[in-house]
C-alpha positions in Angstrom: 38.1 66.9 -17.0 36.2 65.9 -19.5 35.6 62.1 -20.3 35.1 60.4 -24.3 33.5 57.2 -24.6 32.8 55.6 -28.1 30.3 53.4 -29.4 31.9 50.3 -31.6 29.1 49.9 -33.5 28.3 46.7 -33.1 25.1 45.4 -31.9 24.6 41.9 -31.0 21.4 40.2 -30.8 21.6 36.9 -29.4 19.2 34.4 -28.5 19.3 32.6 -25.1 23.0 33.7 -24.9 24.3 31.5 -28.0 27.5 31.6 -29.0 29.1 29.8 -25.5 27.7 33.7 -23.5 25.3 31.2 -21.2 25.7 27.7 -20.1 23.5 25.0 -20.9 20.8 24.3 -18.0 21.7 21.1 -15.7 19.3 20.3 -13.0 21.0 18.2 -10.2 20.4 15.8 -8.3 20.8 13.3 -11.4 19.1 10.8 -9.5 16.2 11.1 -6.8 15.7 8.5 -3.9 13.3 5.2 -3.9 10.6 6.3 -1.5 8.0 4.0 0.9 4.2 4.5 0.4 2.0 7.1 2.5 5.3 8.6 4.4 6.0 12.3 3.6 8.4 13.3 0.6 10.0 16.4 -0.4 13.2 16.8 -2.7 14.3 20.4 -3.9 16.0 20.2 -7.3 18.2 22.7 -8.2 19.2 23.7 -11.8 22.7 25.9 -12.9 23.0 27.9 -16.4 19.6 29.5 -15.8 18.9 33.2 -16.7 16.8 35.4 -14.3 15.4 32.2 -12.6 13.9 29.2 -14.0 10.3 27.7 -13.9 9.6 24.3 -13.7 7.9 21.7 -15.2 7.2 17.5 -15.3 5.9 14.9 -18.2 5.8 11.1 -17.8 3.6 9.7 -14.1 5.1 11.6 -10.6 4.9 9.4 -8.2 0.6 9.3 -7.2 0.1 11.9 -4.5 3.4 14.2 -5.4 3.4 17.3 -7.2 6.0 19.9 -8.5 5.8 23.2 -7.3 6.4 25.4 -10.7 8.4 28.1 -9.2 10.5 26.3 -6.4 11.6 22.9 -7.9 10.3 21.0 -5.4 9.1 17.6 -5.7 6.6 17.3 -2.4 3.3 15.4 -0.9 3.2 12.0 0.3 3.0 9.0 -2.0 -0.3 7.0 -2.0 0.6 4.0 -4.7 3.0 1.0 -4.5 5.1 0.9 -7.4 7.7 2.4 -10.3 7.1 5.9 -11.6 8.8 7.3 -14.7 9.1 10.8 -15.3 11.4 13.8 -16.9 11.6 17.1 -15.2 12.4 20.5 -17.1 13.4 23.8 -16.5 12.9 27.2 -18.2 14.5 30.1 -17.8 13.3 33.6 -18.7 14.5 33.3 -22.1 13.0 29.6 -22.4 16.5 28.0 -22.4 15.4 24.3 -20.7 17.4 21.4 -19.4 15.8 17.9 -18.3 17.0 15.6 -16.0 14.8 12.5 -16.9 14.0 10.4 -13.1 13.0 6.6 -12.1 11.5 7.1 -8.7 9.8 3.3 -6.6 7.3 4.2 -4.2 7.7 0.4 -1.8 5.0 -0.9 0.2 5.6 -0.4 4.2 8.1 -2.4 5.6 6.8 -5.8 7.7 8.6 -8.2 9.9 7.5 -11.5 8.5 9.6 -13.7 10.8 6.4 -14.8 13.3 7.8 -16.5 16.5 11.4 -16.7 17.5 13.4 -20.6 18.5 14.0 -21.1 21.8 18.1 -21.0 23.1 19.3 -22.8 26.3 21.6 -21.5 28.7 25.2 -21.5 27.5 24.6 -22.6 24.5 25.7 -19.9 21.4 22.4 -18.4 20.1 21.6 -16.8 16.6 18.4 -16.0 14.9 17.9 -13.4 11.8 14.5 -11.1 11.8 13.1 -11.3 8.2 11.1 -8.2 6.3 9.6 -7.8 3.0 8.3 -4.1 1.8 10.0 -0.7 2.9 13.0 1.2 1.2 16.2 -0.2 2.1 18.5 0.1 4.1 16.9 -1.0 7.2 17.5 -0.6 10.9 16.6 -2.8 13.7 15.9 -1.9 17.1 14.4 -3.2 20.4 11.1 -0.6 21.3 10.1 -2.0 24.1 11.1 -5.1 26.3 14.3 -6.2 26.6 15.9 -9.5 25.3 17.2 -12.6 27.4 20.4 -11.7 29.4 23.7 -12.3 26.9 22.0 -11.8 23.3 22.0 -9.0 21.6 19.8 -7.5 18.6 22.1 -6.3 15.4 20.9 -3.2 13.0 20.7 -5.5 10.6 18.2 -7.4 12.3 20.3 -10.5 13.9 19.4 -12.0 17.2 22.8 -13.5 18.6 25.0 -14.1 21.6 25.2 -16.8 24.8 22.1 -16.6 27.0 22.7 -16.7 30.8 19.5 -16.8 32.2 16.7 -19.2 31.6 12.8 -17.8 31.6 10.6 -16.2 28.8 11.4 -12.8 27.2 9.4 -10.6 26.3 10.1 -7.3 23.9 9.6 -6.2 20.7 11.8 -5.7 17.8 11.0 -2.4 15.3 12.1 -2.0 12.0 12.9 1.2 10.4 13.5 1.9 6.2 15.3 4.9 4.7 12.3 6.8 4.8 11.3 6.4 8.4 8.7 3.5 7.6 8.0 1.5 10.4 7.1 -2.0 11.6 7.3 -3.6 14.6 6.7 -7.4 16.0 6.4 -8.7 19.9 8.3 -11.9 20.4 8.6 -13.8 23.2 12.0 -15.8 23.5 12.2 -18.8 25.6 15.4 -19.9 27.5 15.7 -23.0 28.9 17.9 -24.0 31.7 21.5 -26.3 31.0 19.9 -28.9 32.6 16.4 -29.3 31.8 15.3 -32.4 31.3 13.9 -33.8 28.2 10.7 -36.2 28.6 7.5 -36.9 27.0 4.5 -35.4 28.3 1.8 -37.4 26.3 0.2 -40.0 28.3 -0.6 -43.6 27.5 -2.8 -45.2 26.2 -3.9 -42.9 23.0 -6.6 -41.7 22.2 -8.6 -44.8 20.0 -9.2 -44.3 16.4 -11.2 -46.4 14.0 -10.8 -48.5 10.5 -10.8 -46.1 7.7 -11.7 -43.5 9.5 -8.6 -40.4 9.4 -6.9 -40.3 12.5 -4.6 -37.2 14.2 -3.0 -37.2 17.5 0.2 -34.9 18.1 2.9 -35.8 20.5 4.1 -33.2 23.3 7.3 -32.8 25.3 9.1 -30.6 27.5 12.8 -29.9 28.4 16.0 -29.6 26.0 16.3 -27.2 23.5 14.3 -27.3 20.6 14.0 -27.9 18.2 12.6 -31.5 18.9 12.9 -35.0 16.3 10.4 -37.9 16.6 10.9 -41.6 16.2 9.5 -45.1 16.9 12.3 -47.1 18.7 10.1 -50.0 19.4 7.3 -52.2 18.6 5.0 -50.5 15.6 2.3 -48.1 14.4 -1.3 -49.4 14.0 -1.3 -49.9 9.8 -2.2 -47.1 7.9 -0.3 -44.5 10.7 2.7 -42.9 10.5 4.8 -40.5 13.2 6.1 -37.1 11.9 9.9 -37.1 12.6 8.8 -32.2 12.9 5.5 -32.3 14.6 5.4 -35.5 16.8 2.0 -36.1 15.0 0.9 -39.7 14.5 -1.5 -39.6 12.1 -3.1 -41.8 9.1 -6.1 -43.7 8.1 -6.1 -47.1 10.0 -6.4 -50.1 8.1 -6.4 -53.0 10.6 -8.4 -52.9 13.5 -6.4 -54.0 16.9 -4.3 -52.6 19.8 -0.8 -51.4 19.5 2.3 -51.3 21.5 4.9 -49.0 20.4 8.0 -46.8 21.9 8.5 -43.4 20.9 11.6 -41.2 21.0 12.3 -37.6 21.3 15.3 -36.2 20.7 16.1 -32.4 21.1 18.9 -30.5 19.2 21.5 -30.8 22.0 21.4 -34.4 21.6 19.1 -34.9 24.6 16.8 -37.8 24.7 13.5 -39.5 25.9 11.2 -42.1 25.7 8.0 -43.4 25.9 5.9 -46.7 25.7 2.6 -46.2 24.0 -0.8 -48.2 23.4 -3.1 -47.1 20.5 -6.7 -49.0 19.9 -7.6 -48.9 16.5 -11.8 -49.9 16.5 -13.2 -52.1 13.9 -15.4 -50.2 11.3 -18.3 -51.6 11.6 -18.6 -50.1 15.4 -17.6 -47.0 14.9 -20.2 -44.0 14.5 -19.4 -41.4 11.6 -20.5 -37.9 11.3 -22.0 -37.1 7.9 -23.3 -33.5 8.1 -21.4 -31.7 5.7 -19.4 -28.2 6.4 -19.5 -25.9 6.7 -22.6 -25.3 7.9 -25.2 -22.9 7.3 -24.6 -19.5 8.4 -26.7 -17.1 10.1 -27.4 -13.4 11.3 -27.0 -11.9 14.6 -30.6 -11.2 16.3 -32.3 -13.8 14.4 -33.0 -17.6 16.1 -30.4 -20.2 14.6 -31.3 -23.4 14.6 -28.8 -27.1 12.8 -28.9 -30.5 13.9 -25.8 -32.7 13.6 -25.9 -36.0 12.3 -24.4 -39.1 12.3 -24.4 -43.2 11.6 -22.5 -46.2 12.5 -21.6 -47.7 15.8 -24.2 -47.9 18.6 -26.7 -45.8 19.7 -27.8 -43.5 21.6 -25.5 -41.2 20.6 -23.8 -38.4 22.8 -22.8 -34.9 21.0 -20.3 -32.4 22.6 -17.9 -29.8 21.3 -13.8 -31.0 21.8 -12.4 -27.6 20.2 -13.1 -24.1 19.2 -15.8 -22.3 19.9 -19.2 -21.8 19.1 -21.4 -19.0 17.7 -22.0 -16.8 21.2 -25.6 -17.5 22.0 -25.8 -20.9 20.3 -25.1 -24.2 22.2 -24.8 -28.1 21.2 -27.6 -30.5 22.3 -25.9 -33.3 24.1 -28.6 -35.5 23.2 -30.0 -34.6 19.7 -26.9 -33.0 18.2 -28.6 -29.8 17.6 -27.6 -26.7 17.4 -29.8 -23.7 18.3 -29.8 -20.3 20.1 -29.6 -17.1 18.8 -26.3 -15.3 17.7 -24.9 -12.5 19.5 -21.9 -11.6 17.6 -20.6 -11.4 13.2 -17.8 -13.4 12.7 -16.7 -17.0 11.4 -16.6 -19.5 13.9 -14.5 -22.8 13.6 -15.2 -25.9 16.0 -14.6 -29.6 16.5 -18.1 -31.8 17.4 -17.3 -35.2 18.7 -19.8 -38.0 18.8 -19.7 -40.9 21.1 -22.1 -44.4 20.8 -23.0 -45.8 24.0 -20.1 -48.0 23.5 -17.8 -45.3 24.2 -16.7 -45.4 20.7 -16.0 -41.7 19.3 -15.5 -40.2 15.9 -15.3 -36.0 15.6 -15.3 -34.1 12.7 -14.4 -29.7 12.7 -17.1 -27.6 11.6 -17.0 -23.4 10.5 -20.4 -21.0 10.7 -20.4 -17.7 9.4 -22.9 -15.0 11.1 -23.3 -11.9 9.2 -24.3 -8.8 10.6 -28.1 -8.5 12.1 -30.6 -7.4 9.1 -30.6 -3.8 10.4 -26.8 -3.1 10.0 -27.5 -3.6 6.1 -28.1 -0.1 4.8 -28.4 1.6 1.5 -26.7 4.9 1.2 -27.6 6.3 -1.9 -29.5 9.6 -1.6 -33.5 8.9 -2.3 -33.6 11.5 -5.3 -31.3 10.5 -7.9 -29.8 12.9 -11.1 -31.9 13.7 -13.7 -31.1 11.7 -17.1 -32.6 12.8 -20.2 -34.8 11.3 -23.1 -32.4 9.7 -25.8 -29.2 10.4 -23.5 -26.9 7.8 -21.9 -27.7 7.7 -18.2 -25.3 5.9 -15.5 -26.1 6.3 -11.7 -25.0 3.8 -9.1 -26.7 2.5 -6.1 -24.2 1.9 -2.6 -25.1 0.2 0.6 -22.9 -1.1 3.7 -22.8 -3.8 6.6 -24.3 -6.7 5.9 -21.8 -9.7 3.8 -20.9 -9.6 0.8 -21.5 -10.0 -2.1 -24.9 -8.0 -2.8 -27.8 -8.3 -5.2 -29.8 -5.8 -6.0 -33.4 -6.2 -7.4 -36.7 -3.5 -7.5 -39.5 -4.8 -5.4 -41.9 -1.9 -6.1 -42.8 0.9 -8.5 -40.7 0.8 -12.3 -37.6 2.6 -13.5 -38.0 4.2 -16.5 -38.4 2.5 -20.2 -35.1 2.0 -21.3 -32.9 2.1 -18.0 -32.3 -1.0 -15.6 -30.8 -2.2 -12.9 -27.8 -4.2 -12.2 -28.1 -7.2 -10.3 -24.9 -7.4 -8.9 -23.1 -3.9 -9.3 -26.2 -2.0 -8.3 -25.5 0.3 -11.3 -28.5 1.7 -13.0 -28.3 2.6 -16.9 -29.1 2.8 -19.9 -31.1 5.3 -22.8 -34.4 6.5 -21.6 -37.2 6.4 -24.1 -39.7 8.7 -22.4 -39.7 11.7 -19.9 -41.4 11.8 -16.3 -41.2 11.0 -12.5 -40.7 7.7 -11.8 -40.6 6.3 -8.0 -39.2 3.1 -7.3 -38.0 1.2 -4.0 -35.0 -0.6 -4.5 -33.6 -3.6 -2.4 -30.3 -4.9 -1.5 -29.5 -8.6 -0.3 -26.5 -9.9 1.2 -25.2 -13.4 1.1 -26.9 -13.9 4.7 -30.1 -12.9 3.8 -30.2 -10.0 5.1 -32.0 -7.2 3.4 -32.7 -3.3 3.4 -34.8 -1.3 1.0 -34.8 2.7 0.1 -37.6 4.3 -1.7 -36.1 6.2 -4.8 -37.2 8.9 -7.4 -35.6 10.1 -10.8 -36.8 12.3 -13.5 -36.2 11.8 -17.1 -36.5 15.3 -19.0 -36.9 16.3 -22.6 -34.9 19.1 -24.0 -30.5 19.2 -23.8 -27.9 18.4 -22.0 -26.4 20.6 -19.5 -25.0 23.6 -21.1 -21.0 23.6 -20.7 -19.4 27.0 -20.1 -16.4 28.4 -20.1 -14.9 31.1 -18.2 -11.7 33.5 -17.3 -10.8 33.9 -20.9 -11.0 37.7 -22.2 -11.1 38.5 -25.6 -8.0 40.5 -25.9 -4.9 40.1 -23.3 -1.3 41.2 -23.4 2.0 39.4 -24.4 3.5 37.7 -21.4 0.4 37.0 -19.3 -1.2 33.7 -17.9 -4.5 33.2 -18.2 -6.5 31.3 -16.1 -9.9 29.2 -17.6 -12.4 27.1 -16.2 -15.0 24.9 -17.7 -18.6 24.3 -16.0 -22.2 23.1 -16.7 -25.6 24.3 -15.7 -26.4 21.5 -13.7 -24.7 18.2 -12.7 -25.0 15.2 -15.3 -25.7 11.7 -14.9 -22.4 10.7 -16.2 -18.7 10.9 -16.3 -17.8 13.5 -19.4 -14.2 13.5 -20.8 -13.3 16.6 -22.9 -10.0 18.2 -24.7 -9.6 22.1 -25.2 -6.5 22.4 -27.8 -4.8 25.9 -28.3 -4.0 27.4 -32.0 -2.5 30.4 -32.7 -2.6 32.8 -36.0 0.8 35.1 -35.7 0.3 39.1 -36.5 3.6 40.3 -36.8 6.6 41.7 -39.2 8.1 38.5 -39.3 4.5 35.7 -38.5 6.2 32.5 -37.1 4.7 30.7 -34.0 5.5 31.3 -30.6 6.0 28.0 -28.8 5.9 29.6 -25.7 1.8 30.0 -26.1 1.1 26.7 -24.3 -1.0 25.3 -21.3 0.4 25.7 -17.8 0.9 22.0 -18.0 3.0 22.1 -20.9 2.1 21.2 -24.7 -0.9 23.2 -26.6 -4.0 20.0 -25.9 -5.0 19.7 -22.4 -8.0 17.0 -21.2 -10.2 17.4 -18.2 -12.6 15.3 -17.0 -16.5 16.2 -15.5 -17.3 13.5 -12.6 -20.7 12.0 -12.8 -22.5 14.4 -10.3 -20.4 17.2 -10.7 -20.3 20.7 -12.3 -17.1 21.6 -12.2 -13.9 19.9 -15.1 -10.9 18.9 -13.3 -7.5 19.3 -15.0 -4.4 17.7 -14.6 -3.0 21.4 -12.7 -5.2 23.5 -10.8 -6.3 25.9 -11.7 -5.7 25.2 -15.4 -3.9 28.4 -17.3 -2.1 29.4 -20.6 0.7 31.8 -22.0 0.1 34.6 -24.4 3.8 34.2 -25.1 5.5 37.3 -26.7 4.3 37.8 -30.2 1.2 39.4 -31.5 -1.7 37.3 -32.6 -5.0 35.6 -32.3 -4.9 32.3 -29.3 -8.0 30.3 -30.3 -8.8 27.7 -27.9 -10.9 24.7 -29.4 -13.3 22.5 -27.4 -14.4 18.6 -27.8 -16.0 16.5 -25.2 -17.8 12.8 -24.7 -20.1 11.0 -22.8 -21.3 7.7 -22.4 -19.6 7.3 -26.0 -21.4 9.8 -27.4 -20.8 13.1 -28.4 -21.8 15.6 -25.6 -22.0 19.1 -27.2 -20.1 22.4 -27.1 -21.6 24.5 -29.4 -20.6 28.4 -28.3 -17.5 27.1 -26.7 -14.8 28.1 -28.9 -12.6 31.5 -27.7 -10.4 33.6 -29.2 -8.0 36.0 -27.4 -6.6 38.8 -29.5 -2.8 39.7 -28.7 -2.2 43.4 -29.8 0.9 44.8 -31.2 2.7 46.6 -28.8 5.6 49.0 -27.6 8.4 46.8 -27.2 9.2 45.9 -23.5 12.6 45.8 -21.9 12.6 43.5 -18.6 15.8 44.2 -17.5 19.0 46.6 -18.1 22.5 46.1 -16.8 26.5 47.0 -17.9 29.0 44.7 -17.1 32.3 46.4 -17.7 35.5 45.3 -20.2 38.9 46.1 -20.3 38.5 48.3 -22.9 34.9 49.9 -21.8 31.5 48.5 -21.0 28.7 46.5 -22.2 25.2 47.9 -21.9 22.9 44.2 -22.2 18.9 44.4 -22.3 16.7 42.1 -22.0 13.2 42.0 -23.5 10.4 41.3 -26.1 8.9 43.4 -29.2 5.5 41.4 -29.7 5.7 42.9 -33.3 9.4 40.8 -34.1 10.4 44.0 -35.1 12.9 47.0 -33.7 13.7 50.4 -35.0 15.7 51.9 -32.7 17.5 52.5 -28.9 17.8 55.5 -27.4 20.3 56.2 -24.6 20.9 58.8 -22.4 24.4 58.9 -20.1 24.6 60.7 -16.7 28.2 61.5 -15.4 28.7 60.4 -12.0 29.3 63.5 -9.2 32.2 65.7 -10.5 32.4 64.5 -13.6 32.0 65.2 -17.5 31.1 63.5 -20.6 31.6 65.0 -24.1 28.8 62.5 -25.0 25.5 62.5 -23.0 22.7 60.8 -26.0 23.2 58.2 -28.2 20.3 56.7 -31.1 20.9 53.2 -32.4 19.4 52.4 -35.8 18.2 48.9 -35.0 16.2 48.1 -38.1 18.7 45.7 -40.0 20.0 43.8 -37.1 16.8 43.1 -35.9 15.5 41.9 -39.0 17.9 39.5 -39.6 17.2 37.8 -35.9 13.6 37.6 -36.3 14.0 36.1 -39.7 16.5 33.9 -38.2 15.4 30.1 -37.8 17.4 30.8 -34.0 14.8 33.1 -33.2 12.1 31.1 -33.9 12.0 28.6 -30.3 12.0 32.3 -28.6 9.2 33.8 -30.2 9.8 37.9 -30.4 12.4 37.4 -27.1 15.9 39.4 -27.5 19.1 39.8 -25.7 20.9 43.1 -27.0 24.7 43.8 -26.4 25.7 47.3 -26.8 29.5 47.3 -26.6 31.3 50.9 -26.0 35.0 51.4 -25.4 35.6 54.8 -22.8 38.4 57.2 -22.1 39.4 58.9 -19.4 38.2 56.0 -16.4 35.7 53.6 -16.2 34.3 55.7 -12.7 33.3 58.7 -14.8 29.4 57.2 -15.8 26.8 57.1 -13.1 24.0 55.5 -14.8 22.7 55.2 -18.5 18.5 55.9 -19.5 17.6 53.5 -22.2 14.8 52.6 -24.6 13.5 50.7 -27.4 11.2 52.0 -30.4 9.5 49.6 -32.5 6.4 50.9 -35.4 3.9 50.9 -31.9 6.2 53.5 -30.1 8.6 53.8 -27.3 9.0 51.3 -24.6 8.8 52.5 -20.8 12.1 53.8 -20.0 14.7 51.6 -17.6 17.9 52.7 -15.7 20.8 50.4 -15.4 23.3 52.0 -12.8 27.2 51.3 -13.2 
């Protein structure tokens, strides 16, 4: 039998599927998630209404330490910065439809407990605490890790502590927190439960401690028993003047006024109503008998390995005096002279070291007085870690290098104790940066020292040239001078040697159009998006880092000259890039067809191509039919004057966005059933020839 098919003659060419044929791109989720610092993160976004696949692409700040992968959609790495990140995400399919999906994304600090120590409960008597946090990504989950908690109470997800004890003793456990994104932080308590009937009292004994006129005076009140927490009053008789009891702490303290002894009753009452008391004598010591210390703190510090030597002094009251330490701790390796208040040894171990010294006349009279010394690390932990040979600068150019040391206590000054750093250049007391415009070429040796705020020092023996002559030649490489529509190219910028300081530089794309119909091509652009890209060259370094690595750009799909332009700086200062410049020459070509398919009507079928003519012109496609097994076709070769519609999409404002890009819908109605066509050959002819030649089966 012998099959007819005819060709309606009309030939649609449509950009990105105008006219309702394609969807607009959305890219779901519409939101993303609030994320906590330096845990993992990875969110796949997903985007509908695109053609062939979509790539991807970001502008605004990702979170610091996330990318976008370009070809999955995924959003991955792990966040290294606290705080709120605004960015918009796009898509792109093959015929650069986009969609965006603009995102607010909060990277939180860690989660903390900040509650510190827990109440303690009584037996039988209701309990309930809450766990406070500040940081992570809510919501939050608590859980016991380890330990468990007193017998009858019970620890919530949301962190509350609650139910009837029915054992008395000390818990131990410790509570961990967990945020949305698996942040954790955990706290060891220890909960105390006392028994029913524990008795309150007053463990302080009588008489007090003595104080003396004008002289501040501190003494804190203990008890036991009950259940806390515990209130504190006088009941009876009074306070030596100038003292007053705190109803929290059970601290009397004050500055006496009124030398004398007094009698006074304290009570304690605990939160079940539980109550005890006390009788109490305080001495309060005339002024003019009491010894006061007068050496100030803190006191001088010192360094481990090297001999420490302070005496303590005092006046007032009756001598001799005796010295002795009544809290705290001192330095390891330095002791207190009972006799002559002084303090010598040598210092074992860094750290700052509080203490309380307590003088007594022979009188028995006392006064004390707390005290802090710092020891910084011993002089040889103090070490500079610059290299000893230094980047070369040159005559007349900006030059920036900075010294680094560690150990020892901060802050540093720096200083040269021998030899001279070249005219023009100097260095920075307290940033150890050395800079400035050298006037002169040659070697110059110098030894540089660091201080710390102990005293310690170190010294390094450093030499730096200053040269005549240029900077560092930039260069430029990976871009060819003639490429193909469609391709990415990758470039790199370098210099001949490394330079003394940071350079910032900005390569911006043009491009001159050499076709039928010479409009622009957005789609010639950086791999990061847009046609001006910046890259920086570290201090030190050879190699320019970009915002993407590597750094590449599209030829797009038209024919053309891609010049790329190139500016950089230095130290404020031009730094040159003379020979820099490229241009990349885009031929005219065979048109390209990137994909072939039919979808079948009611009436027939639809043959749709897909491709580019880098010319923005078309004359013609040819198609060639082959009946499927057992069948005929009265009409095997088809030719399709192209020249007029394509002309009028190319000139089309439409067209512009997709450079020389085309969809082409060839509609043909068929007799005689829609099984009789195997497959169809087809290609395009532009003024360059005939494109490669693509079957689309049916």
């Amino acid at each position: 039998m012998m099959h007819r098919f005819g060709w309606l003659g009309a030939v649609a060419l449509l950009s990105c599927f105008t006219g309702g044929v394609q969807a607009a791109i959305t890219i779901s989720p519409a939101t993303l998630p609030n994320w906590t610092v330096n845990i993992a993160y990875s969110q796949t976004l997903s985007a509908s209404g695109c053609l062939l696949g979509c790539s991807w692409s970001s502008t605004g700040t990702l979170p610091t330490g996330l990318s976008l992968d370009r070809a999955a959609g995924t959003i991955s790495g792990t966040p290294t910065a606290i705080g709120s990140f605004s960015f918009t995400v796009t898509a792109t399919d093959t015929l650069l439809a986009t969609g965006s999906q603009s995102y607010v994304v909060a990277i939180n600090p860690p989660p903390s407990i900040t509650t510190g120590s827990l109440p303690s409960g009584t037996v039988n008597q209701a309990y309930s605490q809450t766990v406070g946090t500040s940081g992570g990504t809510s919501p939050m989950s608590f859980s016991v890790s380890a330990g468990t908690p007193p017998a009858g109470l019970t620890l919530s997800s949301s962190g509350v502590i609650s139910g009837t004890p029915t054992a008395a003793g000390s818990f131990s456990f410790t509570i961990t927190v967990t945020d949305s994104a698996s942040a954790t932080a955990s706290q060891a308590y220890t909960l105390t439960i006392n028994s029913a009937g524990s008795a309150l009292q007053i463990t302080t004994t009588s008489p007090l401690p003595s104080g003396t006129v004008s002289t501040p005076y501190s003494q804190t009140l203990t008890a036991t028993g009950g259940t806390k927490p515990y209130s504190w009053s006088v009941t009876g008789g009074a306070l030596p003047a100038g003292l007053a009891l705190s109803s929290t702490t059970g601290t009397i303290s004050g500055t006496p006024t009124t030398a004398g002894a007094a009698s006074f009753t304290v009570q304690v009452a605990d939160s079940a109503s539980g109550k005890a008391t006390q009788a109490f004598t305080l001495t309060i010591n005339p002024a003019s008998t009491s010894p006061t210390i007068t050496t100030s703190s803190p006191l001088p510090g010192g360094t481990v390995g090297t001999a420490y030597s302070q005496t303590l002094s005092a006046t007032g009251g009756a001598t001799p005096y005796t010295w002795s330490v009544v809290s705290g701790a001192l330095p390891s390796g330095v002791s207190l002279n009972a006799s002559s208040g002084a303090l010598t040894g040598t210092p074992s171990s860094a750290d700052t070291f509080t203490f309380t010294a307590q003088v007594s006349d022979k009188n028995g009279v006392k006064a004390s007085k707390p005290f802090t010394i710092t020891i910084a690390g011993s002089a040889s932990s103090l070490t500079i870690t610059s290299g000893s040979v230094l980047l070369n600068g040159f005559v007349s150019t900006a030059y920036s290098q900075t010294l680094t040391a560690t150990g020892g206590t901060l802050p540093y000054t720096w200083s040269v104790s021998a030899g001279a750093l070249p005219g023009g250049v100097k260095l920075n007391a307290s940033t150890g940066v050395i800079s400035g415009t050298p006037i002169s070429a040659g070697a110059f040796l110098f030894t540089a020292r660091v201080t710390d705020s102990a005293s310690a020092a170190a010294e390094k023996h450093f030499a730096l040239t200053i040269v005549t002559g240029s900077s560092p030649q930039m260069t430029v490489t990976g871009v060819p001078t003639t490429a193909e529509s469609a391709q990415q190219i990758t470039l790199a910028v370098t210099l001949s040697s490394p330079y003394s300081t940071e350079i910032t530089g900005q390569v911006t794309l043009g491009f001159q159009p050499d076709a039928e119909v010479p409009k622009d091509d957005p789609a010639i652009q950086f791999s990061s998006g847009g046609r001006v890209v910046n890259f920086t060259i570290p201090a030190g370094s050879t190699h320019a880092v970009f915002s993407i690595t590597p750094m590449a750009f599209q030829t797009g799909t038209v024919a053309g000259t891609i010049s790329l332009s190139f500016t950089a700086q230095s130290g404020g200062a031009e730094f040159p890039t003379t020979g820099l410049d490229r241009s990349v020459a885009v031929a005219r070509t065979a048109a390209v067809i990137r994909s072939a398919s039919v979808v079948k009507t009611t009436s027939g079928f639809q043959v749709q191509l897909v491709g580019f003519s880098n010319p923005r012109e078309l004359d013609a496609v040819s198609l060639h039919f082959t009946p499927a097994s057992g069948q005929n076709l009265q009409t095997t070769d088809l030719k399709v004057d192209l020249t007029q519609t394509a002309n009028q999409w190319y000139t089309s404002d439409a067209a512009t966005q997709f450079g020389s890009q085309f969809l082409l819908v060839l509609p043909f109605t068929i007799q005689g059933g829609q099984n009789s066509i195997a497959s169809v050959n087809v290609q395009l002819q532009n003024g360059k020839g005939a494109s490669a030649a693509v079957i689309a089966n049916f």
